[in-house]
N, C-alpha and C positions, 0 to 999 in steps of 0.2 A: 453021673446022675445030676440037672440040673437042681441046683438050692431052691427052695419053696419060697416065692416072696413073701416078706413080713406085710401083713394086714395094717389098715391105719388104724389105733385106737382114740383118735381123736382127729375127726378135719374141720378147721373153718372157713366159712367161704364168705367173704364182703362185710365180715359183723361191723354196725357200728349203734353205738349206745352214748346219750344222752342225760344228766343231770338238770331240768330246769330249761331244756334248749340250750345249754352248755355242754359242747360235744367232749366225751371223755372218750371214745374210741372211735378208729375210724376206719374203716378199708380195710380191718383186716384176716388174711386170710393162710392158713400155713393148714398143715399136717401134722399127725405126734404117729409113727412107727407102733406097734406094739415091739415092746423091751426096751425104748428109748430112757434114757436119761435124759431131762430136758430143764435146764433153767432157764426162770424167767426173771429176767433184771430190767428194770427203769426208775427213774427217780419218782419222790414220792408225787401223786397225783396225776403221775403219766398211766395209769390205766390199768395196773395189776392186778387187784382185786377185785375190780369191776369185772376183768378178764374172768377171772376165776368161778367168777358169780354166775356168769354166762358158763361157764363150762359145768359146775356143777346145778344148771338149771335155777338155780334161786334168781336168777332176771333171765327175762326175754329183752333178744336184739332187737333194735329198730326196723334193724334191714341185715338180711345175709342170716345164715344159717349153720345150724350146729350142729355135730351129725357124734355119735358117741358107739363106737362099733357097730358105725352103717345106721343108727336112731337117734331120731330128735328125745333130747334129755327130756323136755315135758313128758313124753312117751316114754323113755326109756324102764322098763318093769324091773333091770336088775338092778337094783340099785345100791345090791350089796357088793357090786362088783367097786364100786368105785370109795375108797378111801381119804379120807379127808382130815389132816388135822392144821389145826387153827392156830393163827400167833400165840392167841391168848390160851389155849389148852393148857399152858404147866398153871395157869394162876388160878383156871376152872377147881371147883371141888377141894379148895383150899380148906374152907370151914365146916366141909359138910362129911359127915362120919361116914365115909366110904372106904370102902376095902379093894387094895389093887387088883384082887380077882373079882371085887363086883364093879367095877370100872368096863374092865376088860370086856366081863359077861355083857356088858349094856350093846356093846357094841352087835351082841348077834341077836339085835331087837328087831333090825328089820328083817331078817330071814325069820327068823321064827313067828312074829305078827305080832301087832299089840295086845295084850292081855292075856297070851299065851305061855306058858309055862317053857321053861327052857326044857329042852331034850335033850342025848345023852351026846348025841353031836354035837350040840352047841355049847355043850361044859367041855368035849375034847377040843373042838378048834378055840375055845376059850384059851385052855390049858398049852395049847400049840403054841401060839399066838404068843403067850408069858416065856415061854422056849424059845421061841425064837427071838424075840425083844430081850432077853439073858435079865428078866426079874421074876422066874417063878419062884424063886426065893421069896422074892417080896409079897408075896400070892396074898398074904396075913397080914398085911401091912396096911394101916392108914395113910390115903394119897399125903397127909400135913409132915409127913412122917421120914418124907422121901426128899434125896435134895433137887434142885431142876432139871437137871441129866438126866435120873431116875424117872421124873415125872412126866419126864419127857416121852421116853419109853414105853411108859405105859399106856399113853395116847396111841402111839405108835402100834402098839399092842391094840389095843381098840380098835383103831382100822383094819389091822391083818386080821383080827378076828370074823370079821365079816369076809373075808379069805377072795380080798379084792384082786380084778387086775390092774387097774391105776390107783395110786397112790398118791393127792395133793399134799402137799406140805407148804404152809406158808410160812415165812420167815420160820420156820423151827425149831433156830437155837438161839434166840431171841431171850438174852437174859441169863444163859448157859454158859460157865467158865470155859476157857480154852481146850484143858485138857478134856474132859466132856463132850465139848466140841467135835475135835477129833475122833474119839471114839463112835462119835454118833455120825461121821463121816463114813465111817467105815463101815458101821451097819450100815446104811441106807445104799451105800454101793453094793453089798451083799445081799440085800434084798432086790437089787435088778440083776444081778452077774446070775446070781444062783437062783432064782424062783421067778425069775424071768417078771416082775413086777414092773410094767410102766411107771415112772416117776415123774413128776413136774416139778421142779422145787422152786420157789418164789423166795427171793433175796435179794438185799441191798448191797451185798458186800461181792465186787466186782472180783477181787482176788480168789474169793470161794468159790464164783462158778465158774473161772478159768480154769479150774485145778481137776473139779472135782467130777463135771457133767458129760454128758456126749456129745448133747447139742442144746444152742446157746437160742434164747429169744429175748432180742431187745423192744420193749413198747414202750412207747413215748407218745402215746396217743393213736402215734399211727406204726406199723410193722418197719422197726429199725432194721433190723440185720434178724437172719433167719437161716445160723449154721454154725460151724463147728466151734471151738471157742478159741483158737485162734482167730478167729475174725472178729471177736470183740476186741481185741486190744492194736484195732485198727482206728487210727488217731478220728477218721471221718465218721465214724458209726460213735465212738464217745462224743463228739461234738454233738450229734442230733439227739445224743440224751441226756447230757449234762450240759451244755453248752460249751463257747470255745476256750481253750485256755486249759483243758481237762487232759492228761497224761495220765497213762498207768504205770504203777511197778507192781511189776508179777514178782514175788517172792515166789521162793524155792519150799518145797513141797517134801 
């Protein structure tokens, strides 16, 4: 019996974007699989979060186009499907008296609508969401309360709340110990192996997405390399993103 092709959950085609007439993207154009694990690495100012910005609709491209399971994202009406946490997410709701299950709950605002009252679904995929992220424990907890690991978590819990199938993450363990780290490695593989979640994961740190992705995306403006992660730690594709002089060591895993 032939295999079902996988659908694209993400194509772009020619995008390029501008600051001031200061070109920050250019030409480019790739595919994201639905189920992919995908990291996107370049150095700072080569174009990542501008990327991201296009992808999750908050800028239109100049030129070329963005298509988000077959729709332009200005269009796109599911918008719960798509997950998004932010560098700065563990430092959000620092001072402000929140509870990690009214965190979570926020997150299933856009399905339910604004000014609308949560319903019985929306307190269980809340509650999933805490299960699955492994802080329903913390349900009772002040976000101040939690260390960056934790908080981390319950962002993360906030996006699956809206019981997305892509998942952004930028830099996301930004500010998070090592062994933290790890663990939060392990979930985010777990949530694409087992619940088949699209991932994008946005990082600086070259050794982490050799280790950890399926497939690797380098921007530097314009589309470095666009494949497995063996091919990033080919001396020519680090040159056009760091410049020359640039070697890797892959540490053991």
């Amino acid at each position: 019996m032939p295999v079902a092709k996988k659908k694209n959950a993400l194509e772009l085609d020619g995008v390029a974007f501008s600051y001031n007439r200061q070109p920050i993207l250019e030409g480019i154009t790739f595919t994201v699989a639905e189920g992919d694990y995908l990291g996107i690495i370049g150095p700072n100012g080569g174009g990542k979060t501008t990327l991201i910005k296009i992808i999750l609709g908050l800028l239109k491209p100049e030129v070329g186009s963005v298509r988000i399971f077959g729709e332009n994202p200005a269009q796109f009406q599911r918008r719960g499907e798509i997950g998004y946490v932010s560098q700065r997410a563990q430092q959000a709701g620092m001072n402000f008296p929140a509870t990690v299950e009214e965190v979570v709950m926020s997150g299933r605002a856009s399905r339910a609508g604004a000014f609308h009252a949560f319903r019985s679904e929306d307190k269980k995929a809340a509650e999933n969401a805490m299960e699955t992220a492994g802080i329903l424990r913390y349900r009772g907890h002040l976000l101040e309360e939690l260390s960056g690991g934790e908080r981390q978590r319950v962002f993360i819990a906030r996006a699956l709340a809206t019981e997305p199938k892509i998942l952004i993450l930028d830099e996301p363990v930004a500010g998070v110990d090592i062994a933290s780290q790890e663990r939060f490695y392990d979930f985010i593989e777990q949530l694409n192996k087992e619940m088949g979640i699209t991932i994008l994961f946005v990082s600086h740190d070259i050794d982490v997405i050799a280790h950890e992705v399926k497939t690797v995306l380098c921007v530097n403006r314009r589309l470095v390399c666009h494949g497995s992660p063996r091919e990033l730690i080919k001396e020519e594709f680090l040159e056009k993103l760091y410049g020359k002089g640039v070697k890797m060591i892959v540490h053991g895993h």
